[in-house]
C-alpha positions as a Markdown table, in Angstrom:
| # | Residue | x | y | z |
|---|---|---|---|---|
| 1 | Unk | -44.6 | 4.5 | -7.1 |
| 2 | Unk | -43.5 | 0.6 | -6.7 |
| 3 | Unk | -41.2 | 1.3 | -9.9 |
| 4 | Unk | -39.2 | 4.1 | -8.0 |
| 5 | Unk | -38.9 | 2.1 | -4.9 |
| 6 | Unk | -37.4 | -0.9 | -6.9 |
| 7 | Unk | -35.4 | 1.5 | -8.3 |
| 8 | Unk | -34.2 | 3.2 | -5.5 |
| 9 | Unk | -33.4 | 0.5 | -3.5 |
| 10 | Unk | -31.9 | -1.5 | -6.3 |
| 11 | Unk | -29.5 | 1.2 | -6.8 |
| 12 | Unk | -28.6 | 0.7 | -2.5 |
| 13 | Unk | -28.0 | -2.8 | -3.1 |
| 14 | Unk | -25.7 | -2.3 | -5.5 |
| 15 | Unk | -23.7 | 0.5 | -4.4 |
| 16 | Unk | -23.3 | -1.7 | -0.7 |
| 17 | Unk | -22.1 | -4.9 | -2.9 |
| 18 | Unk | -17.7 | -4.6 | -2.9 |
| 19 | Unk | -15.6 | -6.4 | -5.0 |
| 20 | Unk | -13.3 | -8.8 | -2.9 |
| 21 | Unk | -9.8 | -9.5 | -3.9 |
| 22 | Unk | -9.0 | -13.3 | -2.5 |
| 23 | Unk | -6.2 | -14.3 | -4.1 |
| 24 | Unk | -4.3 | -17.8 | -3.7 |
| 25 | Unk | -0.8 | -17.7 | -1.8 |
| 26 | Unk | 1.0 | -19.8 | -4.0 |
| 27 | Unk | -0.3 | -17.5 | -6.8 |
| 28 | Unk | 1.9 | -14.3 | -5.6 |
| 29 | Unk | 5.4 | -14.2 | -5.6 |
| 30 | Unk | 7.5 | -14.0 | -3.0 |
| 31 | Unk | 9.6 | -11.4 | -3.7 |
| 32 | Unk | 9.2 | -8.5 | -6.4 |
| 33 | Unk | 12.0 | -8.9 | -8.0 |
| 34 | Unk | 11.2 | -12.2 | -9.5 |
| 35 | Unk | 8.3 | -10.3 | -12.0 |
| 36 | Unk | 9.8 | -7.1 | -12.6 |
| 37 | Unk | 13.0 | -5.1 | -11.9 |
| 38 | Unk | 13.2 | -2.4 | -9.8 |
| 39 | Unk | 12.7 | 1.1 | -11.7 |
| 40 | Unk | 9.4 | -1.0 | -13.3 |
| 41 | Unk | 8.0 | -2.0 | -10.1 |
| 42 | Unk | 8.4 | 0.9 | -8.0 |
| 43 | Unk | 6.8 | 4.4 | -8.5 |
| 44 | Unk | 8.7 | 6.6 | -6.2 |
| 45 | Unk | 8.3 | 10.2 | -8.0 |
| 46 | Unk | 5.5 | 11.4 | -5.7 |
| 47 | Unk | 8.2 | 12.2 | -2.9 |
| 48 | Unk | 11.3 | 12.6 | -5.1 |
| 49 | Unk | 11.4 | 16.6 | -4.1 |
| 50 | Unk | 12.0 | 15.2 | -0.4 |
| 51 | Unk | 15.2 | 14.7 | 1.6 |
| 52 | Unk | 16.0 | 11.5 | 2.7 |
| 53 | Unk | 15.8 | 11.1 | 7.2 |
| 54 | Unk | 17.1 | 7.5 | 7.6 |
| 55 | Unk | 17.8 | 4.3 | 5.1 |
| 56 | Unk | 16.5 | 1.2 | 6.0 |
| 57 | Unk | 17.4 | -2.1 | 5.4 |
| 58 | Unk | 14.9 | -5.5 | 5.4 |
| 59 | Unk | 12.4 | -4.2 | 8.5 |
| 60 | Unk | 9.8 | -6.5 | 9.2 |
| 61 | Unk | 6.4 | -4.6 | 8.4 |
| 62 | Unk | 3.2 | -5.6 | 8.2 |
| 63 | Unk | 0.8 | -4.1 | 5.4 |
| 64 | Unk | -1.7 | -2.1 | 6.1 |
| 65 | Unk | -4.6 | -0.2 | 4.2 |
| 66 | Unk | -5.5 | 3.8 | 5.9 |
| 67 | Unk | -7.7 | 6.0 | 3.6 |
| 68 | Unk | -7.2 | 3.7 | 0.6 |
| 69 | Unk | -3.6 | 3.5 | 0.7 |
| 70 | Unk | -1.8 | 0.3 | 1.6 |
| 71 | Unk | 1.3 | 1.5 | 3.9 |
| 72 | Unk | 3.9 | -0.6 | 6.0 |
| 73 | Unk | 3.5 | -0.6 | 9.6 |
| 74 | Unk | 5.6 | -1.9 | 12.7 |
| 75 | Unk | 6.0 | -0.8 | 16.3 |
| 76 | Unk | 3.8 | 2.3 | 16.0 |
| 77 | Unk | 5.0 | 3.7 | 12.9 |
| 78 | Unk | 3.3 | 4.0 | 9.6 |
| 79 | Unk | 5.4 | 4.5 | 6.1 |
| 80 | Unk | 3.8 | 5.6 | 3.0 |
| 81 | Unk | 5.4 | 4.6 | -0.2 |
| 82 | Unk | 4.1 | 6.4 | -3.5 |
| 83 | Unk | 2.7 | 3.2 | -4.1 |
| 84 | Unk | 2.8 | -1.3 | -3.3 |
| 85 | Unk | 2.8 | -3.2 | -6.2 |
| 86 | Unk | -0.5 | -5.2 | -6.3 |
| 87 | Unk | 0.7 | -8.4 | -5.1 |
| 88 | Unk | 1.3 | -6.8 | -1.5 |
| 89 | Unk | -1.6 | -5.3 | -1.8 |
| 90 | Unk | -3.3 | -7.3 | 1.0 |
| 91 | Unk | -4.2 | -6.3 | 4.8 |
| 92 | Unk | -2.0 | -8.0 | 7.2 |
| 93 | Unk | 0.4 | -9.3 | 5.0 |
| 94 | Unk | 4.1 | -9.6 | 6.7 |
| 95 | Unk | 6.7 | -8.3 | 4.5 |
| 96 | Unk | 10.6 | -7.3 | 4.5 |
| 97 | Unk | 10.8 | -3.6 | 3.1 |
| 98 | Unk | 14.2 | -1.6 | 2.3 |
| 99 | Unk | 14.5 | 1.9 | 1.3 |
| 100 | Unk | 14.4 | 5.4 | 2.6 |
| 101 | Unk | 12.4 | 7.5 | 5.0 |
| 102 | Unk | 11.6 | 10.7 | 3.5 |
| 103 | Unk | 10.8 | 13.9 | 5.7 |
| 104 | Unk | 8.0 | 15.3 | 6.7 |
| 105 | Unk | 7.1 | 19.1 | 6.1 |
| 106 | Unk | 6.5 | 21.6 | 8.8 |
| 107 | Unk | 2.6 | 21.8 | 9.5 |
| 108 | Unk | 2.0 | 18.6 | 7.2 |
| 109 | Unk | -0.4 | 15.9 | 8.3 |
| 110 | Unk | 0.1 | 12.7 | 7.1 |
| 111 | Unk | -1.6 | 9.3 | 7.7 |
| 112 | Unk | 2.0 | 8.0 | 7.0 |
| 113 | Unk | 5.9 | 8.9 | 7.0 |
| 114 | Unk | 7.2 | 9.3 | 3.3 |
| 115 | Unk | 8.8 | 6.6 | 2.0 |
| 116 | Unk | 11.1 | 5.3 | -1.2 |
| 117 | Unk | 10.9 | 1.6 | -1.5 |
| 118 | Unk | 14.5 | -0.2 | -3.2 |
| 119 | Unk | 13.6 | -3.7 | -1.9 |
| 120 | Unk | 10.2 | -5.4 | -1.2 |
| 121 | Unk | 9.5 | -9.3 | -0.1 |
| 122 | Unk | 7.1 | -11.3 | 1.5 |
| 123 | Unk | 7.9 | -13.1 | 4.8 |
């Protein structure tokens, strides 16, 4: 019975334990374009069947993680790009975004507005 319990409440412990992803500022580029180019960096097929709303040129965002998906946010907007390259991957983090807002389809819920990203930096 004491073997079970050990068991059992090993596997708790474990599941509860998360994997933190600290990384060092000075680490990360500050813009994406000094790793990659663009059509490398940027996976913008999930919403290519969608008609551009409005373009958008260097907003201020900030990033932010809903349902485990990091999205820009500002004012009380949210934009979901198919996906941020893993260097913006971080809660909180201020960033200069370009590209275009996509639109949304009757009786859709989203957590976020579509969105194609062209430019990406950090502030």
């Amino acid at each position: 019975m004491r073997i079970i319990y050990f068991i059992m409440l090993s596997v708790f412990l474990f599941s509860c334990s998360q994997k933190k992803n600290i990384n060092n500022p000075e680490q990360i580029p500050k813009t994406v374009e000094e790793t990659t180019s663009t059509n490398e960096t940027y996976n913008n097929k999930c919403f290519e069947d969608r008609a551009p709303t409005k373009e958008v040129s260097k907003q201020e965002a900030e990033m932010v993680k809903v349902m485990d998906i990091y999205m820009f946010r500002f004012e009380n907007t949210r934009w979901q790009p198919c996906s941020v390259p893993p260097e913006f991957q971080q809660e909180g983090l201020k960033v200069k975004v370009s590209g275009k807002v996509l639109e949304i389809r009757p009786n859709e819920r989203r957590a976020g507005t579509p969105f194609s990203i062209s430019s990406l930096e950090r502030m």
